[in-house]
N, C-alpha and C positions, 0 to 999 in steps of 0.2 A: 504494500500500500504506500500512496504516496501521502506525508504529512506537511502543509503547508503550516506557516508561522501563527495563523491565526486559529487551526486545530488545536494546534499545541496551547497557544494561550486559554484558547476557550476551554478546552476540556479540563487543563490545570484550576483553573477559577473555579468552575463548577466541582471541581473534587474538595478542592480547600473549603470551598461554602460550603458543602455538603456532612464534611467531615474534622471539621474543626471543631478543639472542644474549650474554647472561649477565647475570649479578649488576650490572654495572659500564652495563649498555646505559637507554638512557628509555626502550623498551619494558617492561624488569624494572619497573624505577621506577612506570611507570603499571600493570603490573599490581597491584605491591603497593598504590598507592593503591585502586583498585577491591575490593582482597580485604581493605580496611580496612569496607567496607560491601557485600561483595556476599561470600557464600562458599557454592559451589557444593556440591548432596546428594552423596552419597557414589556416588549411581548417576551420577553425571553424565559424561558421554563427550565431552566436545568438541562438535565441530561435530557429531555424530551427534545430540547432544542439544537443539539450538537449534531453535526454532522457523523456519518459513520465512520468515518475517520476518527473524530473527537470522541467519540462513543467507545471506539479502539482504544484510542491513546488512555479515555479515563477508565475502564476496565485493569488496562495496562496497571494504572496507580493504584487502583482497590487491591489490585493482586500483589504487587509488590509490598504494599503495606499493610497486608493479612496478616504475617507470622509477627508482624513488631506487635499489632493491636493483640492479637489473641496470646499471645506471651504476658505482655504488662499488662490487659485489662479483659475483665469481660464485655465484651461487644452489645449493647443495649438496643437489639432489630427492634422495638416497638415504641419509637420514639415518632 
């Protein structure tokens, strides 16, 4: 697959939103840096909104970032 620059941003932004665990965390951190240059339409829904590309890339992240979260925490699906 081919990933353009703005896959990449978008799909990153929406993983950090998604899964940031507050103000104090480096995920908030990276999100703010990204929303210093990337700020999402008003229509925009998350991961419903990403390209399949971006949909790749943010998979990519949840999966990379599985064995740190289920190591240090229990993962809370019913939020």
């Amino acid at each position: 697959m081919y990933y353009d620059r703005f896959d990449i941003i978008e799909a990153h932004y929406s993983f950090y939103v998604d899964y940031h665990s507050g103000q104090g965390s480096e995920f908030y951190e990276r999100q703010c840096k990204i929303s210093d240059y990337y700020k999402p339409s008003i229509n925009w829904n998350g991961y419903d909104s990403l390209t399949n590309n971006g949909q790749d890339i943010y998979d990519q992240l949840v999966n990379i970032h599985e064995y740190t979260w289920t190591s240090i925490q229990e993962i809370d699906h019913d939020f």
